[in-house]
N, C-alpha and C positions, 0 to 999 in steps of 0.2 A: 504494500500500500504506500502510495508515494503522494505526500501532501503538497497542493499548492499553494502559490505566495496568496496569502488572506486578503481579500477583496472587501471593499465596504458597499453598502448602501444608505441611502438618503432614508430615515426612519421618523416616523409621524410619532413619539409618544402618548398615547392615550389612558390607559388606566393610571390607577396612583402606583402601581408597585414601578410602572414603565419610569413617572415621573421622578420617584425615586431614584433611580437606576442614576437618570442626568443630574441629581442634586448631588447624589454622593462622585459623579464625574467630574463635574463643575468644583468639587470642595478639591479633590484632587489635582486638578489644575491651579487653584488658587494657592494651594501650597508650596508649589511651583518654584524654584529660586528665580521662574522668570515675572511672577506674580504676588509673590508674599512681603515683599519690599516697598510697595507702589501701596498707595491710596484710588487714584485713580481709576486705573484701570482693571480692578477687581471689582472697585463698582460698578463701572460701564458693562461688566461682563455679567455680572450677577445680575443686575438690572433687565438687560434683554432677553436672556434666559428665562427671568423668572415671569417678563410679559408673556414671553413664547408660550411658557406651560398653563399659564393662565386663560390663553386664548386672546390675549392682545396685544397679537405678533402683528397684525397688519397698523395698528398706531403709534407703531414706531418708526420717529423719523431724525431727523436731526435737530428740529426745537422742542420737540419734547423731551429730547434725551439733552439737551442742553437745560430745562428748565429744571425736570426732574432729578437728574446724577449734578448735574453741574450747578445748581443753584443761579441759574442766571433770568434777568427780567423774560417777562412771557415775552415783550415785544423787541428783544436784540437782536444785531444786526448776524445772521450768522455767515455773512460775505465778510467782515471785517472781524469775529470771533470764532475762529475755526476748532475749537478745543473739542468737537465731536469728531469733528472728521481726522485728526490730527492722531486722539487717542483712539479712534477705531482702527486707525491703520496700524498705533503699536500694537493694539490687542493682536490682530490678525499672525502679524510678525511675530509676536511671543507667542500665541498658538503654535505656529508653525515649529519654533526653535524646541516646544514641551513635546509638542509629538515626535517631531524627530528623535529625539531623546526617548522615547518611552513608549511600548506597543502594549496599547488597552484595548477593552472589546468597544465602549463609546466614544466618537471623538466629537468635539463640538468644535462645527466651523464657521468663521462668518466669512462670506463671501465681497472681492471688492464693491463697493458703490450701494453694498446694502447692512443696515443696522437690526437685520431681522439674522437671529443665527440658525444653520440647519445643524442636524443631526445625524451622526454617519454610524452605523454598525457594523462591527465585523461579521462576515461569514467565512466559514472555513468551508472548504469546497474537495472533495478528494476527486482522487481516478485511479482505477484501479487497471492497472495495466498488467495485461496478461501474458508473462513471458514465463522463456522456460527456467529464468532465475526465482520467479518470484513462488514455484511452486517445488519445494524439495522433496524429491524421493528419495526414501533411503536406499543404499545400495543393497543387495539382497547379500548375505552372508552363504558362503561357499565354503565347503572343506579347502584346504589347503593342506598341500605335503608339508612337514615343517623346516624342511632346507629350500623351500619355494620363494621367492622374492615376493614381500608384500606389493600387493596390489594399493597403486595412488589413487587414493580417493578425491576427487575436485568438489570442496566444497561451495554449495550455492549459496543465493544470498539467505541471508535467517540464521547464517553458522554463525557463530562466536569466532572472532578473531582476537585471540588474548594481544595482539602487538599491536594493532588498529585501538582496542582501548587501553592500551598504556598511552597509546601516542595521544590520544583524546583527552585521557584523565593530565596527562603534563599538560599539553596544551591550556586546561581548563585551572589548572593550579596557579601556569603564568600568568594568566589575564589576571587572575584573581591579585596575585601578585602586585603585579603591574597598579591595576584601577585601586588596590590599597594603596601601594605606596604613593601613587598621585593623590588620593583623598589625603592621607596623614600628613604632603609633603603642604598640600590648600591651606590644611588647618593648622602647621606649623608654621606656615611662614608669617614673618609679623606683619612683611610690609603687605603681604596681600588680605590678611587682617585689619591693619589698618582699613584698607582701601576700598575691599570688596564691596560693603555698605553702599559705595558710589558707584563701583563697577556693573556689579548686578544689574540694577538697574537698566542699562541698555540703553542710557539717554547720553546725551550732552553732557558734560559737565562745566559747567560757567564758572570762572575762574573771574572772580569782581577785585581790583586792583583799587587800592585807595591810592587818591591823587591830589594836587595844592594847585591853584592858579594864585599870577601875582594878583596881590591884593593892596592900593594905595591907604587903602581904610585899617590897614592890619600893622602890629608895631616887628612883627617881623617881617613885614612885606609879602605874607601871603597867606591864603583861605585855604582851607577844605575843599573842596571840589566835589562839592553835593549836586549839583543843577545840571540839568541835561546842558541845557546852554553852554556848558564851561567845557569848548572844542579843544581837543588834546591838550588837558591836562599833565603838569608837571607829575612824574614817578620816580622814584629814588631807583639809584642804584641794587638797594636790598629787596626793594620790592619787586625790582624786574628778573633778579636770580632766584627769588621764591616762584617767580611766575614760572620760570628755566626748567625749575626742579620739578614743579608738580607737574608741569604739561609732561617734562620729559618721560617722569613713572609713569602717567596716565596711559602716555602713547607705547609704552613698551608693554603695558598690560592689554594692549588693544582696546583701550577706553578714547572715546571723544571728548572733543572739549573745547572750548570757546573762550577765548579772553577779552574784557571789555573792560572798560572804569566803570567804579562803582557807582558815578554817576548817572552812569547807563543804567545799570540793574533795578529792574523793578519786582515790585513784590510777587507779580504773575508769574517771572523768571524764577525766582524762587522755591514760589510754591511749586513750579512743573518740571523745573530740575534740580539733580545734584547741585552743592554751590559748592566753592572753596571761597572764601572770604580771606584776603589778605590786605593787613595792616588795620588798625585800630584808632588810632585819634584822627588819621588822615580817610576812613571809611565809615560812612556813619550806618550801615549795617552792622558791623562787626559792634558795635558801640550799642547798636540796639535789639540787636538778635543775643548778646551776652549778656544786656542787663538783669534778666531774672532770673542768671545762672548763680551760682557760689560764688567763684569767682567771676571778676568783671572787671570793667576800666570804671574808674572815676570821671567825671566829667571833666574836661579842661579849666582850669589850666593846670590842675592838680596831679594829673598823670600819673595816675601809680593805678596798681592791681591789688583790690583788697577781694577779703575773704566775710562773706555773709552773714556766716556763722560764728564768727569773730572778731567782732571790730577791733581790737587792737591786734589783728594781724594782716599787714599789706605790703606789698613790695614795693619799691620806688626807687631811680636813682640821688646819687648823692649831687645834691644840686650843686655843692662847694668844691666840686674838684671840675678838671676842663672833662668836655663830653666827650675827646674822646681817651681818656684816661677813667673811666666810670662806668661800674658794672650797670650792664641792660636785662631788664626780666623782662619775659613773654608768655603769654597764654597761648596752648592750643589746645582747642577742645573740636570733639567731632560728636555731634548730636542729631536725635528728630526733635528738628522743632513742633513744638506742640500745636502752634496756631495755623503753620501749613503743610505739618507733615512728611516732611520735603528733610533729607539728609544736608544736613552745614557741616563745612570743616571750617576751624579758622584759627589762621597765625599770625598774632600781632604781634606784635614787641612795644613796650612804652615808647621805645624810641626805635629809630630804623635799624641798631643791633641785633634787636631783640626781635623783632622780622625774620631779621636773616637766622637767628638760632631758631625760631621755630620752626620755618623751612627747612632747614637740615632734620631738625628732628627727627618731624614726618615723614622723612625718605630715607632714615638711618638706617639699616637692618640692627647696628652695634646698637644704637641711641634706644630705638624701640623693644629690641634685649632687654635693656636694661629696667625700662619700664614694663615689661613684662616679667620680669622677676621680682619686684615691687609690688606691681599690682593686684598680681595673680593670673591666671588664663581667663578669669569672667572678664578682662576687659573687653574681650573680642568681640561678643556681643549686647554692648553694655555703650549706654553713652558716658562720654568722662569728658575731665577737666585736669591738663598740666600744667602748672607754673613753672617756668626754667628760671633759669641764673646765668649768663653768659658775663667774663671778663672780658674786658676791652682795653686794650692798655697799647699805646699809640694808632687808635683806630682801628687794629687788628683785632677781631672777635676768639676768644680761646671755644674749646669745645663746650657746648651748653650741657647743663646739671639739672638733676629734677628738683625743684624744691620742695613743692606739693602737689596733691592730688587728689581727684574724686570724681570715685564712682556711682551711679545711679541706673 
């Protein structure tokens, strides 16, 4: 009996044990590492699905499914707010990448151009092909002289070949091998621990640079650079080696990524991608995405990093020595944000030292060691918060140190 490759069909569910069947599919896919990550698009998934089984698969369109999943006015413009069609097409694409990966007997598809999803079943299909392998006769048993040469027997198909399953069973050992040691090597590595959180995801990742324009009204001659209007923006040297560092991991992990001033970035950006937020007093995300953390920045001019849960414990440089003879502290923390769900990473430094040590941190394999021998293995999936300590001593930055930390 010789099995064919399994074929689907387009399947109507009808009774409840049928609808079942797609609920507990749908959970399986939302578990998904291409779906478990995302806000999103587990709703848009669950959403049409669950019209479908309802019977109100033909009133889905794309302002409903914007007003419904997406919270947007009944009357938006959806030629200038594309967030259905946009998040239909990742769904589609993450579908594709979780089937690829995994052979179930339901698969749920949505098709391009439409927001109604179908339903695919496998069927197993045989053929039985009638050859003179597939049916063994025994050979019939005959006296033999016992100085007679045995007679070769040609076994058919159905014999046991003990060296066909050794070669099967090693084969099957290897893989095993193999797919451990890759899962062990995922879950050891720090920097893909670090990272993964944003990798998974499958998006963009926006990479928001804080930046200064001159300012005649400012006593050191220049602002923050908050305002779209403010066209290329001054960036520090630290800021543009943190931008180096993370695009470059990003791109050797085969992650995407987009660099803008923070100027640019809005809170839609935010909420629908990864971000990395870099620098602190010159970004005013990073200033307002950490304020209801533990640690945070103080508001200017005061510039230091205190701790929540301890008012008298915060970092700052020593304002009475030259700047660049004076230790820099930095926060990086990598969290979900609560208000849009959305993965932040961010490395500030009080001053542009302390930038540059957070950027190294995040891309240390040695640095993040180190912090994982401190913190424990839960930081991997845990949001947290680092304060460093970097020396500086003729503008040259030494290797950064942990000061503190916290997990949540």
């Amino acid at each position: 009996m010789v099995s064919e490759p399994p074929s689907r069909e387009r399947w109507i569910p009808v009774t409840a044990d049928e609808h079942a069947e797609v609920l507990r599919a749908l959970e399986e896919v939302l578990e998904s590492p291409h779906f478990r990550n995302s806000k999103r698009y587990p709703a848009l998934l669950r959403y049409i699905v669950g019209q479908t089984l309802s019977g109100h698969g033909d009133e889905i369109k794309e302002r409903t499914v914007g007003i419904d999943v997406f919270g947007r006015a009944p009357d938006y413009d959806t030629n200038l707010d594309t967030i259905v069609r946009y998040s239909a097409g990742e769904v589609r694409k993450r579908l594709a990448l979780h089937y690829h990966e995994v052979d179930v007997p339901i698969q749920i598809s949505l098709t391009a151009r439409s927001y109604r999803p179908e339903f695919l079943r496998k069927i197993e299909t045989f053929n039985l092909l009638e050859t003179e392998s597939s049916v063994v006769t025994p050979p019939a048993l005959e006296k033999t002289e016992p100085d007679s040469a045995p007679e070769r027997v040609d076994r058919g198909a159905g014999s046991s070949h003990p060296l066909a399953w050794s070669i099967a069973a090693c084969a099957l050992l290897l893989l095993a091998f193999s797919l451990g040691r890759s899962i062990y090597r995922e879950r050891t590595d720090v920097l893909g621990a670090f990272w993964s959180p944003l990798l998974e995801q499958r998006l963009p990742t926006m990479i928001s640079l804080g930046g200064v324009v001159l300012s005649p009204h400012s006593s050191v001659g220049t602002q923050v650079a908050s305002d779209a209007s403010d066209i290329n923006p001054y960036l520090s040297f630290e800021n543009g080696l943190a931008m180096g560092r993370v695009a470059a991991l990003l791109n050797a992990r085969g992650g995407d990524y987009r660099v803008e001033p923070t100027a640019y970035t809005t809170l839609a950006q935010i909420r629908e991608n990864p971000v990395v937020l870099v620098g602190a007093y010159n970004n005013p995300w990073s200033m307002k995405l950490l304020e209801p953390l533990r640690f945070h920045f103080t508001p200017h001019p005061e510039e230091r990093i205190v701790d929540s849960q301890d008012p008298n414990r915060s970092w700052q440089r020593d304002k009475t020595k030259p700047f660049g003879d004076t230790a820099d502290y930095a926060l990086v923390a990598r969290f979900r944000n609560p208000s849009t769900n959305s993965i932040v990473v961010v490395l500030a430094g009080v001053q542009r030292f302390g930038t540059d040590a957070a950027s190294q941190f995040a891309v240390s394999r040695e640095l993040l060691e180190d912090f994982s021998q401190q913190a424990g293995q839960s930081w991997r999936e845990k949001n947290f918060e680092v304060v460093l300590r970097v020396d500086v001593l003729n503008g040259r930055t030494g290797a950064p140190t942990i000061e503190a930390s916290y997990l949540w």
